[in-house]
C-alpha positions in Angstrom: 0.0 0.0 0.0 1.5 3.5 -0.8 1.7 6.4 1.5 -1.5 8.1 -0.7 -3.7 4.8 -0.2 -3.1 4.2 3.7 -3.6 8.3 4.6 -6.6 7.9 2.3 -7.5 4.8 4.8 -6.9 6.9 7.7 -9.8 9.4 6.8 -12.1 7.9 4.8 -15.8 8.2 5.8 -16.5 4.6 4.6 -14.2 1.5 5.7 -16.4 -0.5 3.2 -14.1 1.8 0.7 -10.9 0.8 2.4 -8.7 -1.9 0.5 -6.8 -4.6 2.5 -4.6 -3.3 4.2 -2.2 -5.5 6.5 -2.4 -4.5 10.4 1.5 -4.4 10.9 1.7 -1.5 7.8 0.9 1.8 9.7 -2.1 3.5 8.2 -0.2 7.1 9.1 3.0 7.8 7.5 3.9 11.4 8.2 4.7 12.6 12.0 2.4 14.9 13.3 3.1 17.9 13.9 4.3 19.1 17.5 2.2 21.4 19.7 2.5 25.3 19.6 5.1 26.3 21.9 3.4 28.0 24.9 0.4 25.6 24.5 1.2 23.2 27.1 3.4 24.2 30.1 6.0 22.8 31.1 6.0 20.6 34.2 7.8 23.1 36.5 7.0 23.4 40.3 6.9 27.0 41.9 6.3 28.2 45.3 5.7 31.4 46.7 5.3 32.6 50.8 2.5 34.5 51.5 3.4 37.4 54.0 1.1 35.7 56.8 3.6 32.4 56.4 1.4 30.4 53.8 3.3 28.9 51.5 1.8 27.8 48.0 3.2 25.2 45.9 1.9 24.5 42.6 2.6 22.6 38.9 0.2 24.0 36.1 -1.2 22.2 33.6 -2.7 22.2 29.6 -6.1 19.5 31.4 -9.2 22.2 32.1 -9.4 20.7 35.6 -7.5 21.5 38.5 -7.3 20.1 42.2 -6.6 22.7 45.2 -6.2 22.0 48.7 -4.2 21.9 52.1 -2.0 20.2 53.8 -1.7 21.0 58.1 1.3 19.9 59.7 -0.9 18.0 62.7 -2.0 14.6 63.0 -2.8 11.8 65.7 1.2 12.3 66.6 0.2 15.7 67.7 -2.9 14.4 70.1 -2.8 14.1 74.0 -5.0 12.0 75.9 -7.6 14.5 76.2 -7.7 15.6 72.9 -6.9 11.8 70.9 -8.7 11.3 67.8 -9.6 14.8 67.4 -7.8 14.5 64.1 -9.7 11.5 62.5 -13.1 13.4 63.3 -11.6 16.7 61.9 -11.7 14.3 58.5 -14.9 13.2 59.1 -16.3 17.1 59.7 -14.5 18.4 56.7 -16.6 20.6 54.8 -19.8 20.4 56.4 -21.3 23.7 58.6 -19.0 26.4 58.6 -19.2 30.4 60.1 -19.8 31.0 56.4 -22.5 28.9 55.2 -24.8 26.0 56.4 -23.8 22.3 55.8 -26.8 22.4 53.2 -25.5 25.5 51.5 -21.9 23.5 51.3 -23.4 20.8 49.2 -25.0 22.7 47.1 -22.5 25.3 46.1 -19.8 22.2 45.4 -22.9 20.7 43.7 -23.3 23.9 41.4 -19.1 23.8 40.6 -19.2 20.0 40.0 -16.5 19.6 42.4 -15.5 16.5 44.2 -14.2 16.9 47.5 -11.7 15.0 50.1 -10.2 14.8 53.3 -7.4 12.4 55.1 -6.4 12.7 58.4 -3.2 10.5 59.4 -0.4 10.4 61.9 1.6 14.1 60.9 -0.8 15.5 58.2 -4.0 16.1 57.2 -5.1 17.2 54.0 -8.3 19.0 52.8 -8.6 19.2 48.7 -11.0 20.1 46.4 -11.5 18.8 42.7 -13.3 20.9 39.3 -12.9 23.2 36.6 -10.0 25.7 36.5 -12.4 28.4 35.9 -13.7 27.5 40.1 -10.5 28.2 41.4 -11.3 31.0 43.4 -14.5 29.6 44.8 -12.6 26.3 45.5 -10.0 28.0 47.5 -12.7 30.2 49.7 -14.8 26.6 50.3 -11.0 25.0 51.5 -10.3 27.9 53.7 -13.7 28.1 55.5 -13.6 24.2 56.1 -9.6 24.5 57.8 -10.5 28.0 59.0 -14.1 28.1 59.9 -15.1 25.0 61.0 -18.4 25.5 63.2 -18.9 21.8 64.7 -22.8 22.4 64.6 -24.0 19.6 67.5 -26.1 17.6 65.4 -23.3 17.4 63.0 -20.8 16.3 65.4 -23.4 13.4 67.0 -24.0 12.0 63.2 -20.0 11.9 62.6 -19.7 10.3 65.7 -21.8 7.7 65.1 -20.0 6.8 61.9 -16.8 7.6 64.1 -17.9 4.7 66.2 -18.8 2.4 63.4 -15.5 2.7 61.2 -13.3 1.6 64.6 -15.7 -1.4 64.4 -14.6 -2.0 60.7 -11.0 -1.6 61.3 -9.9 -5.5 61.5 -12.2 -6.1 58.3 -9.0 -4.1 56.6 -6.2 -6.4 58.0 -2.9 -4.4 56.5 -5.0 -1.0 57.8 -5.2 -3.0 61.0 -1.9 -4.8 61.4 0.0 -1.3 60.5 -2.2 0.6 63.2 -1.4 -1.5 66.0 2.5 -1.8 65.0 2.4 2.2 65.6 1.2 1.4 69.0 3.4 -0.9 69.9 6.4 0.5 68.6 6.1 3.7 69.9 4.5 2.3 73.5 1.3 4.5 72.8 3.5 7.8 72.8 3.9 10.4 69.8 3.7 8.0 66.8 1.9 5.5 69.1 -0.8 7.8 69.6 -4.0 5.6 67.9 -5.2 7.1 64.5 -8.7 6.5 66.0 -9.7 6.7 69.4 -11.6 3.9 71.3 -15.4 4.3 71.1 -15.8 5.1 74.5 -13.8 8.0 74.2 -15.7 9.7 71.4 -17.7 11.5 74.3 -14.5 13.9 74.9 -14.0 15.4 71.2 -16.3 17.9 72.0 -16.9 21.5 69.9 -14.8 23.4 72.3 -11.9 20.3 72.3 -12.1 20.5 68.3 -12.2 24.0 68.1 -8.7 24.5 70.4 -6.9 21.8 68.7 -7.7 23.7 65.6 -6.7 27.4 67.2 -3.4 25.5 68.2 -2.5 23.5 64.3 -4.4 25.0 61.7 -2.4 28.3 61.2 -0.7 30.0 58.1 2.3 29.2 58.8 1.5 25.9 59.6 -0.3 24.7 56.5 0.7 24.3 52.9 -1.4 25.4 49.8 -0.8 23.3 47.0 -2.6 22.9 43.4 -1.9 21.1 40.4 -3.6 22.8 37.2 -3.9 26.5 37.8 -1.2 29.5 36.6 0.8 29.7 39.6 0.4 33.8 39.8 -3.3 33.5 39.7 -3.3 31.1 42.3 -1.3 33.2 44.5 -4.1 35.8 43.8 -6.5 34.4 44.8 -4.9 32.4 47.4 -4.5 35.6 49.2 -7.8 36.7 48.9 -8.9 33.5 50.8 -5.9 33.1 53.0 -4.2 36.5 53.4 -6.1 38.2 56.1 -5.8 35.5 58.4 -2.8 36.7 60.9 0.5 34.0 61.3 -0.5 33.2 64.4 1.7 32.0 67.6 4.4 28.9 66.2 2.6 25.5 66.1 4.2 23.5 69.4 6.1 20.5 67.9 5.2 17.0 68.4 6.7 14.4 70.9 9.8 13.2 69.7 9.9 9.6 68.2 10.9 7.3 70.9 10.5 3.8 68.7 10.9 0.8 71.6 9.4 -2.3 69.5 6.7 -4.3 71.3 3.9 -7.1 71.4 0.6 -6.9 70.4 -1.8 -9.8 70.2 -5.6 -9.9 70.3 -8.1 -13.1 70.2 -10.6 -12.9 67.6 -12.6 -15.8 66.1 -11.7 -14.9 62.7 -11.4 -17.7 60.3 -7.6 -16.8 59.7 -4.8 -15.1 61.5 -3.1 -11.8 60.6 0.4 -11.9 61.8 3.0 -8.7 61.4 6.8 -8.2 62.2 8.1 -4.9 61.9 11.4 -3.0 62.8 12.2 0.4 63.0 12.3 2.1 59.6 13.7 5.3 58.3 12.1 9.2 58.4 11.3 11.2 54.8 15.0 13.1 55.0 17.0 10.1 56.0 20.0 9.4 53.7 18.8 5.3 53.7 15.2 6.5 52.8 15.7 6.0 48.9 17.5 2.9 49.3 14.9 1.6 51.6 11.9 2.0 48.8 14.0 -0.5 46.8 14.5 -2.7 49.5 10.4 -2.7 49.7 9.9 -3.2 46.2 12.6 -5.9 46.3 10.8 -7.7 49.2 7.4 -7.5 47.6 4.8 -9.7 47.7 0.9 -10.1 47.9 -1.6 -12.4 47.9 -1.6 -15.8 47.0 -4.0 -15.5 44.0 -3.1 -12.1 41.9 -5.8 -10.0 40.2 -3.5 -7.9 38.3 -2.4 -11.1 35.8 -0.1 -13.3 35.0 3.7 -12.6 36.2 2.1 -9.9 38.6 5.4 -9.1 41.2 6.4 -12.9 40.8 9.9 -12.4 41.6 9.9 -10.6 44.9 11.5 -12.2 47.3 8.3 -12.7 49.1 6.7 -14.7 46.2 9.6 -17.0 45.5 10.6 -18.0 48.7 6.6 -18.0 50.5 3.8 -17.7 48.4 5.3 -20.0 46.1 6.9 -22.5 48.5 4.2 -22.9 50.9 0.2 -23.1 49.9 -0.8 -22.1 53.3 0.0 -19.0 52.7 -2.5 -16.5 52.0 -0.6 -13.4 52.2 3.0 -12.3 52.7 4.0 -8.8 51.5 6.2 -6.0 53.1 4.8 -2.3 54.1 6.5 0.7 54.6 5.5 3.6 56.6 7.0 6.9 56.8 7.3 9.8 59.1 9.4 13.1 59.5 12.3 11.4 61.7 11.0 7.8 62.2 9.4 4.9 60.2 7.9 1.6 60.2 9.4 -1.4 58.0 7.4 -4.9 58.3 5.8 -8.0 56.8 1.9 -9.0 57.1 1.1 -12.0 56.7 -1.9 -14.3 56.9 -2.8 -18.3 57.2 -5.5 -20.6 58.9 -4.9 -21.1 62.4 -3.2 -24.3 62.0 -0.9 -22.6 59.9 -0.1 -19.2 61.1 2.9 -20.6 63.5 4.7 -22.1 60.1 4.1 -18.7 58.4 5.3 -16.7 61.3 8.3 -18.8 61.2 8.7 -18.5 57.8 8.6 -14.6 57.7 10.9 -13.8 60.2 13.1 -15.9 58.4 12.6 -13.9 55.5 13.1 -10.6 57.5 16.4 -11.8 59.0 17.5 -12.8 55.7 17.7 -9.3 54.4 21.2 -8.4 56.4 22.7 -12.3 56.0 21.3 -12.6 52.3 23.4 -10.7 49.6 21.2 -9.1 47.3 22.0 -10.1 43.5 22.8 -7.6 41.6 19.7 -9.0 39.2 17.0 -8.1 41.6 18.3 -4.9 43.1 18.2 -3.9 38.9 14.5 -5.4 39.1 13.7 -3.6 42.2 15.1 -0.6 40.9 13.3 -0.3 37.2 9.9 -1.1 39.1 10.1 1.6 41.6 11.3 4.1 38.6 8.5 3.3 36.7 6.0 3.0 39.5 7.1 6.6 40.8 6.4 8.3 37.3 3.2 6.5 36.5 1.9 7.5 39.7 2.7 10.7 39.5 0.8 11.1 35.9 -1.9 11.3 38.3 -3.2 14.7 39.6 -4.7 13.9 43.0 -1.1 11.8 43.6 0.6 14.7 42.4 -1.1 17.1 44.2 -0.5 14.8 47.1 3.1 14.8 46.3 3.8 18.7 45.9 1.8 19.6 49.1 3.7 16.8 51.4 6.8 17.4 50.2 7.0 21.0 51.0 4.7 20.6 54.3 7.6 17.8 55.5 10.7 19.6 54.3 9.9 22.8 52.4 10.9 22.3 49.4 9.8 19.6 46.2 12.5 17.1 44.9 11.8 16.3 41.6 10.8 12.7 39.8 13.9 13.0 38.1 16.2 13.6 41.1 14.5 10.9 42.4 14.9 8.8 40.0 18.7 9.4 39.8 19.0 8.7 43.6 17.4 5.0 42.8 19.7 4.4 39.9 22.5 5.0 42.3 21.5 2.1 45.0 23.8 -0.4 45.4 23.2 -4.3 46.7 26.2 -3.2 49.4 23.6 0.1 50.4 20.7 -2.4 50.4 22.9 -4.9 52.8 24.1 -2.1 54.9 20.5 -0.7 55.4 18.8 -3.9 56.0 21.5 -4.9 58.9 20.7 -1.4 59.9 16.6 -1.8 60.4 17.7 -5.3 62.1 19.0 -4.0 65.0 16.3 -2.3 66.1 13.8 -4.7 68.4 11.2 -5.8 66.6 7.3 -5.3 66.8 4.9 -8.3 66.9 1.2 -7.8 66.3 -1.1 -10.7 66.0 -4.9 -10.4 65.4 -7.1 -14.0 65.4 -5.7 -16.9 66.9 -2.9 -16.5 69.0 -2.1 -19.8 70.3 0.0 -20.9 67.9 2.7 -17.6 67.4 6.1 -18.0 68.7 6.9 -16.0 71.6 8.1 -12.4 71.3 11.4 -13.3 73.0 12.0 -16.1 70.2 10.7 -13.8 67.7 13.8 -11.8 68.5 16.6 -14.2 69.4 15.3 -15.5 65.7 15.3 -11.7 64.3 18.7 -11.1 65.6 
């Protein structure tokens, strides 16, 4: 076929018209054409301070939708035992009644811009982002400042969230990893700082009253204590109007800091008469600005794992060490994969696992195996190369999309005000050694470990073998 016949194929009205033509000949031959200069910007961060201490972080955009939002430097780390879970029901409150307008009036002025709205409350940060048309940016940024600003906790509001308050600690062990990772923080950190629960008990709910909320938002939610960031909008315009929403609020006294991270390791184990048992083993990890922290996102990709049956294919994260030497060795396991959790100046690095009763004492043998295998094991220079190319190419696809980026630009700069880019990033990975991943793992492995066992418990070494094992 000539380069006439397959452009005429390209645009003809009627494929009854078009002649064979093989699949592996491409029906275009010419390149197009590249975009106007100017037309799509180019992905550059900027950030600007605002004179009341606000600092707004942005990446624009050629998409017509853009997604705005905060990020306060306060958390369940920051909580007391007066005051613990205020932050989880801060989530659940965002962007219902504020000084401004009625919970009703919210809805319906979101409703009217077609914007979708979110809120995540965690151990250092929460974050409060808003989702629609560039063109809304304004009236996005003055719905984001009343909800961190403004908050009213109207009483009939706060008894509804509390109800659901009460019913999501209920659901917590129907999300094992959410469950197993949540009670390693509170052993590690013996219930201090870090150990502080993400969600209080259910009896306790009766404390986060309006006044409680109110101070613990007097005391965090400052200027100079919160980041702006958006991904979409001109930077310059967002300033604008970012001071319009922001700028008359005063800097406020300095945030107090939070308890310093005092990891210790520690046992926790609770009956349940689930049909299997949830077994984890963690160590102390790394914080966001530790030199090892790079090379300790390739150890967790290296280590891997999952479930025993994978929904994502064929080949799906086969050749972690986790699959080859558990899932794939022994059928009575029914998961085995790493997690990695992350704080300003201390971290959690462990395995979840999970097994039948009658098994769980193999597999908990098994992964601390595993786990003590990382500093005795040299690491092949083949799958610290795997490791490696995966995270690369996991931390760019991510990133393609906006709420993750937007995640990405406003954490960064809340934790250590300023953005590294993908591509230092991804030079940092290339530059990981199997020596740096030996000399981190021995690192982690002297740190005492953390044992957390949900379902039947009969049949889990003790904690002192756990760590004579571990060592």
């Amino acid at each position: 076929a000539t380069p006439a016949l397959r452009r005429a194929a390209w645009g003809a009205p009627d494929l009854s018209q078009i002649p064979g033509v093989p699949l592996n000949v491409p029906l275009y031959d010419e390149t197009p054409a590249p975009a106007p200069e100017g037309l799509i910007p180019n992905p550059v961060t900027r950030m600007t301070t605002l004179p009341n201490g606000l600092k707004v972080v942005s990446q624009a955009d050629a998409t017509p939708v853009a997604t705005v939002g905060v990020v306060v430097n306060t958390g369940s780390r920051y909580e007391t035992a007066e005051n613990s879970g205020a932050s989880y029901m801060l989530q659940l409150m965002a962007f219902t009644s504020t000084a401004s307008r009625t919970h009703f009036k919210m809805v319906r002025d979101l409703e009217s811009m077609g914007a979708q709205t979110a809120a995540s409350a965690g151990r250092e940060q929460i974050t409060y982002t808003v989702s629609g048309l560039k063109a809304n940016v304004k009236d996005m940024l003055d719905v984001v400042a009343e909800t961190t600003l403004e908050g009213s906790f109207v009483e009939w509001e706060l008894d509804e969230k509390k109800a659901f308050y009460a019913e999501e600690v209920k659901d917590l062990a129907a999300n094992p990893l959410q469950y197993v990772t949540e009670k390693c923080h509170v052993a590690a950190y013996a219930g201090q700082g870090l150990g502080m629960p993400l969600m209080c008990a259910p009896g306790k709910l009766g404390k986060l009253t309006a006044p409680v909320l109110g101070q613990f938002m007097e005391t965090y939610f400052s200027p100079a204590n919160m980041v702006l960031a958006a991904v979409g909008p001109d930077h310059d315009e967002l300033c604008k109007a970012a001071e319009a929403a922001f700028g008359t609020v005063p800097a406020g006294s300095a945030a107090p800091p939070p308890p310093k991270a005092a990891y210790t390791g520690g046992d926790f184990r609770e009956v349940s008469d689930s049909e299997v048992t949830h077994f984890g083993l963690a160590v102390e990890g790394v914080g966001w600005n530790d030199p090892d922290f790079v090379p300790l996102c390739v150890l967790n990709m290296l280590m891997g794992g999952g479930a025993s049956f994978s929904a994502g294919g064929p080949g799906k994260g086969m050749f972690s060490r986790l699959y080859l030497n558990v899932l794939n060795k022994y059928p009575y396991a029914l998961n085995a994969a790493v997690f990695n959790s992350v704080h300003s100046d201390s971290g959690i690095f462990g395995v979840h696992g999970t097994a039948e009763p009658a098994h769980v004492g193999s597999l908990a043998t098994v992964l601390v195996e595993e786990l003590a295998a990382m500093g005795s094991k040299p690491f092949s220079g083949e799958e610290v190369s795997r490791a490696k190319n995966q995270l690369t190419s996991s931390l760019f696809m991510n990133l393609e999309s906006s709420a993750i980026l937007w995640e990405d630009l406003g954490r960064q700069v809340a934790t250590s005000g300023k953005r590294t880019s993908p591509e230092d990033l991804a030079k940092q990975i290339a530059a990981v050694t199997p020596e740096k991943l030996s000399e981190v793992a021995k690192r982690l492995l002297k740190s005492p470990p953390t044992v957390v066992v949900y379902g039947d418990t009969t049949a889990v070494p003790r904690y002192d073998l756990i760590a004579k094992n571990l060592a």
